[in-house]
BAKOLZA-38962 format. One record per residue (C-alpha): residue number from 1; residue in one letter; x, y, z. Coordinates in nm, 2 decimals, padded with zeros to 4 digits, always signed. Layout:
BEGIN
<site NUM, 'A', <X, Y, Z>>
...
***
This chain:
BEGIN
<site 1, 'X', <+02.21, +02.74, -02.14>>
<site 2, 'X', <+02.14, +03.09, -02.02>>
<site 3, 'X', <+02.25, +03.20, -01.69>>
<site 4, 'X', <+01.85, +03.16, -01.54>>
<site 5, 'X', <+01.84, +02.81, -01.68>>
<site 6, 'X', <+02.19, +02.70, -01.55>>
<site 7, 'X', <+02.05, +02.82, -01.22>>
<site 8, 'X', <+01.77, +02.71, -01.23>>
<site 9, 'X', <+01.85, +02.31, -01.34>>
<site 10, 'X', <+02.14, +02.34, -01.03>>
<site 11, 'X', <+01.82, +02.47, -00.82>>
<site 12, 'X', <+01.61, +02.17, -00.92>>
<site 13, 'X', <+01.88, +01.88, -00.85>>
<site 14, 'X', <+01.95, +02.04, -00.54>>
<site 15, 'X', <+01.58, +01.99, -00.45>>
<site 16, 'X', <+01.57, +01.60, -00.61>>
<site 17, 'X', <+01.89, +01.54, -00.37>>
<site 18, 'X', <+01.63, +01.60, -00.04>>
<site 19, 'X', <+01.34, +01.38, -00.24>>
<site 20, 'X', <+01.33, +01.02, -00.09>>
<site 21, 'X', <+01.03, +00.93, -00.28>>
<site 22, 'X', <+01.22, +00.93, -00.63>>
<site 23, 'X', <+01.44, +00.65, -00.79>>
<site 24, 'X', <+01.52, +00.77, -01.13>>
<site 25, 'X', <+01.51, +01.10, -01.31>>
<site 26, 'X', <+01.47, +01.18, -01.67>>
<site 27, 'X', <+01.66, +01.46, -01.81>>
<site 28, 'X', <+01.58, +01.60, -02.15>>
<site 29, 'X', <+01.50, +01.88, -02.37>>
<site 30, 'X', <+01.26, +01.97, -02.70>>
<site 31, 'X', <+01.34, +01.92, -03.03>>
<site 32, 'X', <+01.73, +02.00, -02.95>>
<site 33, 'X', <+01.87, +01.92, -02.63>>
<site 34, 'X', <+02.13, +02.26, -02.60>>
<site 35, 'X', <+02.33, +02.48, -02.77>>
<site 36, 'X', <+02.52, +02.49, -02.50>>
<site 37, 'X', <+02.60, +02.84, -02.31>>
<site 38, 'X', <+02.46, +03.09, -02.45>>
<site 39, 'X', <+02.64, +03.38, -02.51>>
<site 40, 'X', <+02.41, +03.63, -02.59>>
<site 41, 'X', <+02.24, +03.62, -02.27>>
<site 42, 'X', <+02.19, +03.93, -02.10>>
<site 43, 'X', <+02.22, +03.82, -01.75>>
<site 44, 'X', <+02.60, +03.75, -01.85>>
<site 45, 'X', <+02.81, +04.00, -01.71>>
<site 46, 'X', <+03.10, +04.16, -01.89>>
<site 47, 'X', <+03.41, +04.01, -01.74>>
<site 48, 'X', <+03.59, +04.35, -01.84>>
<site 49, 'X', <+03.39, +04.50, -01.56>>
<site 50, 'X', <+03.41, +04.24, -01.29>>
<site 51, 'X', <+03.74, +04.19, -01.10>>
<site 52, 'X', <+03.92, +03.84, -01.09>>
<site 53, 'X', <+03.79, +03.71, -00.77>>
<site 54, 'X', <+03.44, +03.82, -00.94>>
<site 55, 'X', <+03.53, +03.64, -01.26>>
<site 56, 'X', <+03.64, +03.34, -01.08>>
<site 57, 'X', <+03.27, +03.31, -00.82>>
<site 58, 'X', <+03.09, +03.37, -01.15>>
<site 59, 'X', <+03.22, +03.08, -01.33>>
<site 60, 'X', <+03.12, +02.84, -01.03>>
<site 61, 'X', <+02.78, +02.83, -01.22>>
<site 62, 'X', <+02.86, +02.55, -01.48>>
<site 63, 'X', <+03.05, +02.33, -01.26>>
<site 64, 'X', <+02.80, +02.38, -01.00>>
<site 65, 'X', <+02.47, +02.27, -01.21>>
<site 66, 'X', <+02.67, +01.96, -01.36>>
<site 67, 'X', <+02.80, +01.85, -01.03>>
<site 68, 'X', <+02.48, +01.89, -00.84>>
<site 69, 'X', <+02.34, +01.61, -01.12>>
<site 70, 'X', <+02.64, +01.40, -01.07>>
<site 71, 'X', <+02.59, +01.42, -00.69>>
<site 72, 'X', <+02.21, +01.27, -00.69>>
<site 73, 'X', <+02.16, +00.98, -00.55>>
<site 74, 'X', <+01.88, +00.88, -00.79>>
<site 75, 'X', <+01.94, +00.75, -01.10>>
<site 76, 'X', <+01.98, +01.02, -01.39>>
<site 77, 'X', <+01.87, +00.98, -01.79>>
<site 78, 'X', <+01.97, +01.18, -02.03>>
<site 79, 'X', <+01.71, +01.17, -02.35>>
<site 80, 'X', <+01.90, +01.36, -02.62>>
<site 81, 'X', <+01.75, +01.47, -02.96>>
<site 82, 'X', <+01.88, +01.67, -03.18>>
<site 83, 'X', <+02.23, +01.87, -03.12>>
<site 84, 'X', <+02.40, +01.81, -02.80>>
<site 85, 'X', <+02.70, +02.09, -02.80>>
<site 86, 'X', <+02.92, +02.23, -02.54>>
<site 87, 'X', <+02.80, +02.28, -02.21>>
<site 88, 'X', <+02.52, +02.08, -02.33>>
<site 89, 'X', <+02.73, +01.78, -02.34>>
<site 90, 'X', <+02.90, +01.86, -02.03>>
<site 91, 'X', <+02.56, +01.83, -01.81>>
<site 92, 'X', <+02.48, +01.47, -02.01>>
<site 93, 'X', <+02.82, +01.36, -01.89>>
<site 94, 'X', <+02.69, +01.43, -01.53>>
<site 95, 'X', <+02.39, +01.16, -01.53>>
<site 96, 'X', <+02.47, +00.78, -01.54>>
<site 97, 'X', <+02.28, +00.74, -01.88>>
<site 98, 'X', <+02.24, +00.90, -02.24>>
<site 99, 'X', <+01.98, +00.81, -02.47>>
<site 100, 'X', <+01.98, +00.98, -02.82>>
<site 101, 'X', <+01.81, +01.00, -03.08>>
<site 102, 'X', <+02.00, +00.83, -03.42>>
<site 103, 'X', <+01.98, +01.19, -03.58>>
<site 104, 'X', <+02.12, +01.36, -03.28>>
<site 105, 'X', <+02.50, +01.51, -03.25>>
<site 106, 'X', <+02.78, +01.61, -03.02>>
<site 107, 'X', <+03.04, +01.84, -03.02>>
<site 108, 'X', <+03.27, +02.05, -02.82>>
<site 109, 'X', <+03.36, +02.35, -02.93>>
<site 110, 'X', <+03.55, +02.45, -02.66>>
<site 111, 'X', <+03.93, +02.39, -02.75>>
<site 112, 'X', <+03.92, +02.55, -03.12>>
<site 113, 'X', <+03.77, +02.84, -02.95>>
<site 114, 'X', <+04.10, +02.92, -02.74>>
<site 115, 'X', <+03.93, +02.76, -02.38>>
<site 116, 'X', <+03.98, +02.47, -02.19>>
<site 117, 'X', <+03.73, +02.21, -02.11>>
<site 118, 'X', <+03.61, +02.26, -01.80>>
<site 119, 'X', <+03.26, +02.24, -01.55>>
<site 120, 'X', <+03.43, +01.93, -01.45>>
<site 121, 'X', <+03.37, +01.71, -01.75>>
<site 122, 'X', <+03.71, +01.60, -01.86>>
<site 123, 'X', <+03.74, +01.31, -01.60>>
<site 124, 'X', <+03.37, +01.24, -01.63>>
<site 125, 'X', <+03.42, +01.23, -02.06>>
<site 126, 'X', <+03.73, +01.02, -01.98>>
<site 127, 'X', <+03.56, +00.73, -01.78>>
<site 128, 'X', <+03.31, +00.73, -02.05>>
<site 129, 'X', <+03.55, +00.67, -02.39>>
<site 130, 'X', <+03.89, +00.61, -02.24>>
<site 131, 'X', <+04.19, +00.90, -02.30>>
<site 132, 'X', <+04.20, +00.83, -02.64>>
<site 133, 'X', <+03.83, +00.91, -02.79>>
<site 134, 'X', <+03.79, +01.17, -02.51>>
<site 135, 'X', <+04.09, +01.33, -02.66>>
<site 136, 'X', <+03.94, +01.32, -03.04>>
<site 137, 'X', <+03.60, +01.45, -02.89>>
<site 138, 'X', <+03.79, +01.75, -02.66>>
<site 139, 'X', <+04.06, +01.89, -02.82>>
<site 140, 'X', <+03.95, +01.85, -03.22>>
<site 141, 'X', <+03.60, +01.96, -03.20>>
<site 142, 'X', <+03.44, +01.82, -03.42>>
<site 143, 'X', <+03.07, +01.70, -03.48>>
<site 144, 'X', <+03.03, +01.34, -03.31>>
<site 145, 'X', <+02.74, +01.14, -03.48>>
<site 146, 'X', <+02.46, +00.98, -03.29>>
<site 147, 'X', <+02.63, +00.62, -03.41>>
<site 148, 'X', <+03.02, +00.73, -03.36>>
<site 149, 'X', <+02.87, +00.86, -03.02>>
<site 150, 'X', <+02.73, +00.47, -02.94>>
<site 151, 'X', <+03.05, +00.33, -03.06>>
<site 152, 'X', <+03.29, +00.50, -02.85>>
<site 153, 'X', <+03.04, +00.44, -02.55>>
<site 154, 'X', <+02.96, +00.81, -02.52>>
<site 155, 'X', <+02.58, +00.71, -02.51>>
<site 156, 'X', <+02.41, +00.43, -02.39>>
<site 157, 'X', <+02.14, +00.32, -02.67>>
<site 158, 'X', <+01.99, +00.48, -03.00>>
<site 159, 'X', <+01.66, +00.51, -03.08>>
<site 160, 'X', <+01.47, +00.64, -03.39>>
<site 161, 'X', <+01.43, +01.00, -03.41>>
<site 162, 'X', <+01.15, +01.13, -03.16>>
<site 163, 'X', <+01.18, +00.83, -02.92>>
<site 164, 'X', <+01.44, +00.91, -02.68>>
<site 165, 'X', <+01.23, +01.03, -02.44>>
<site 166, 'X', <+01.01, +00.74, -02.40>>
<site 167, 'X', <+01.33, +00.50, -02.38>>
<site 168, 'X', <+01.46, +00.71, -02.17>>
<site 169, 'X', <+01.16, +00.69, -01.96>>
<site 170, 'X', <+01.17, +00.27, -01.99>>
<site 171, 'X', <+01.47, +00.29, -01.83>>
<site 172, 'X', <+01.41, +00.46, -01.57>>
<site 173, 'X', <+01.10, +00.29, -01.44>>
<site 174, 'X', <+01.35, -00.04, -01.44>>
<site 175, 'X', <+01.54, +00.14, -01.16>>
<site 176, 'X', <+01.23, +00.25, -01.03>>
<site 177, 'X', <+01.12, -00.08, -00.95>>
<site 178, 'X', <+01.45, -00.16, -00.76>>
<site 179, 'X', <+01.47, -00.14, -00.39>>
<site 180, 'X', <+01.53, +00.25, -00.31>>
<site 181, 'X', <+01.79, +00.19, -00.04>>
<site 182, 'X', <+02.08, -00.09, -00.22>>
<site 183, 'X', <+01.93, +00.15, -00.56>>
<site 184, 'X', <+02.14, +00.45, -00.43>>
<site 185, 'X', <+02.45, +00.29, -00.24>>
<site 186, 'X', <+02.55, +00.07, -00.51>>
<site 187, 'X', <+02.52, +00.34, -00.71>>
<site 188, 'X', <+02.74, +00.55, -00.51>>
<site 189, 'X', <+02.96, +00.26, -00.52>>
<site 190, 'X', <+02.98, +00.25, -00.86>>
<site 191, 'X', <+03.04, +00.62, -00.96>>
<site 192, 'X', <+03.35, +00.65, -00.65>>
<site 193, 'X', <+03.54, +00.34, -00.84>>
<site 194, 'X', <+03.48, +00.50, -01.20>>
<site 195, 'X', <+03.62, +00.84, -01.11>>
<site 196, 'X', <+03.84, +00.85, -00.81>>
<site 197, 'X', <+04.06, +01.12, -00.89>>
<site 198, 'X', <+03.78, +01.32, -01.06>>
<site 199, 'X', <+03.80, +01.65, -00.82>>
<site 200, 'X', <+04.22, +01.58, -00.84>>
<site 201, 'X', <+04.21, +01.62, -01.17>>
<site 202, 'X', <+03.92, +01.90, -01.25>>
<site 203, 'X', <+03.96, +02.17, -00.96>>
<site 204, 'X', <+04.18, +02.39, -01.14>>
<site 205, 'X', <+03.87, +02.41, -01.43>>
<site 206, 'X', <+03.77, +02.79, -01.38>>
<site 207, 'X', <+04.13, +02.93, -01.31>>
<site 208, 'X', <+04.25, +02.78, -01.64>>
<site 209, 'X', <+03.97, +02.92, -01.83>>
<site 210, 'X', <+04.04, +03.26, -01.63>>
<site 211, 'X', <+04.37, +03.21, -01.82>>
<site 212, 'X', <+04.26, +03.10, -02.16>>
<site 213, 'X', <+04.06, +03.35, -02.15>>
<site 214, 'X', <+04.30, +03.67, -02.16>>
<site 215, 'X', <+04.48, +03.50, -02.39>>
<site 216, 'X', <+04.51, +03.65, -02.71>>
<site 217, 'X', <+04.45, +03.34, -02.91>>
<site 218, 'X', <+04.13, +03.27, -02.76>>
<site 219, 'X', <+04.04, +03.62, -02.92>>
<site 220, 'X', <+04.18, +03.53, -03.26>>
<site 221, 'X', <+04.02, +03.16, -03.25>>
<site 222, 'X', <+03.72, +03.39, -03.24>>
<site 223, 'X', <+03.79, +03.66, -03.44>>
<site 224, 'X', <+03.85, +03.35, -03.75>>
<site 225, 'X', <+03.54, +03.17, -03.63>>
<site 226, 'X', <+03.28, +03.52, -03.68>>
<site 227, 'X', <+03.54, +03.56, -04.03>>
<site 228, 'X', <+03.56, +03.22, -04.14>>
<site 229, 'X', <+03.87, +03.20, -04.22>>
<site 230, 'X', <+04.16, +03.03, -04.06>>
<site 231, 'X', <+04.28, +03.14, -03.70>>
<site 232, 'X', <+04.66, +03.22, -03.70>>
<site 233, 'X', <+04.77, +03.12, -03.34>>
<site 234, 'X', <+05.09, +03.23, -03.16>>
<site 235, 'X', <+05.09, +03.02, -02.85>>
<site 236, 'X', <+05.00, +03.37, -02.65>>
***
């Protein structure tokens, strides 16, 4: 997820929002879905150069790509092969369905690495799995298999490798079939009773990450990750 491509998937649901003649969308990638961010893009600016106010309008990006899929009034599906990871994961969470592949795997590599979880996933990961998995999948880290992913209701249905697109794609005509109109309000309905307090409880995402990130564990989580060996926090 480079800075163009964030930009440029916010750019294209912003466009679906204003396109009446759409029911259902199909989200996917090639033979991985994402990395997630990508941190060796050179459109990334150095945040030791940019003030705090700049630091804080350049971390809008993520939050604003996932929420502008949240927002659309169509219905979104995710078809997910191969490694779903990080900010990756975060823009699934934002449609209504995920469809992966049985070879394909999530993780969030977020927490280990000294940084919150933000671009307003927690309450959306939360409504998926309930406190307790979202927790395991959050703050732990570690790999999520395409059939722990089912269980724990992060995904919707598992298909054989190489046919999550075309399921995906079944699904979506079903909704495109529906009529347009109850199609988009119901489903309006529906996501404002699963996540009522989700912009009470994610609108403090980019200053917390602002704050992880000056801390010094976040530099030692990544010092030990480029090392391999075992970070030695001190809670500063």
């Amino acid at each position: 997820l480079s800075v163009q491509g964030m930009t440029e998937l916010r750019d294209v649901a912003r466009a679906l929002a204003d396109d009446d003649t759409s029911s259902a969308i199909v989200l996917t990638g090639a033979a991985v879905f994402s990395a997630g961010a990508d941190l060796k893009d050179p459109d990334r600016k150095d945040r030791g150069e940019m003030t705090l106010l700049e630091q804080r309008s350049a971390l809008k990006l993520g939050p604003d790509m996932c929420q502008a899929w949240a927002d659309l009034e169509q219905v979104t599906v995710a078809a997910i092969e191969g490694f779903c990871i990080g900010g990756g994961l975060a823009l699934v969470a934002a449609c209504d369905h995920r469809i992966c592949a049985d070879t394909a795997y999530f993780r969030l590599p977020e927490v280990p690495l000294g940084m919150n979880m933000s671009w307003r996933s927690v309450p959306r990961l939360v409504a998926l799995m309930g406190p307790s998995r979202a927790k395991q999948l959050i703050l732990l880290g570690r790999k999520l298999t395409a059939q722990t992913a089912l269980d724990w209701g992060l995904v919707d249905e598992m298909t054989p490798p190489g046919k999550a697109l075309s399921t995906a794609t079944d699904l979506a005509r079903d909704y495109a079939a529906l009529p347009p109109i109850a199609l988009r309000m119901t489903k309006q309905a529906i996501d404002t009773a699963a996540q009522p307090l989700a912009h009470a409880t994610s609108y403090m995402d980019r200053d917390q990450f602002l704050l992880t990130s000056q801390s010094h564990d976040q530099a030692e989580a990544i010092r030990a990750f480029l090392e391999k060996r075992t970070p030695d926090f001190a809670g500063d």
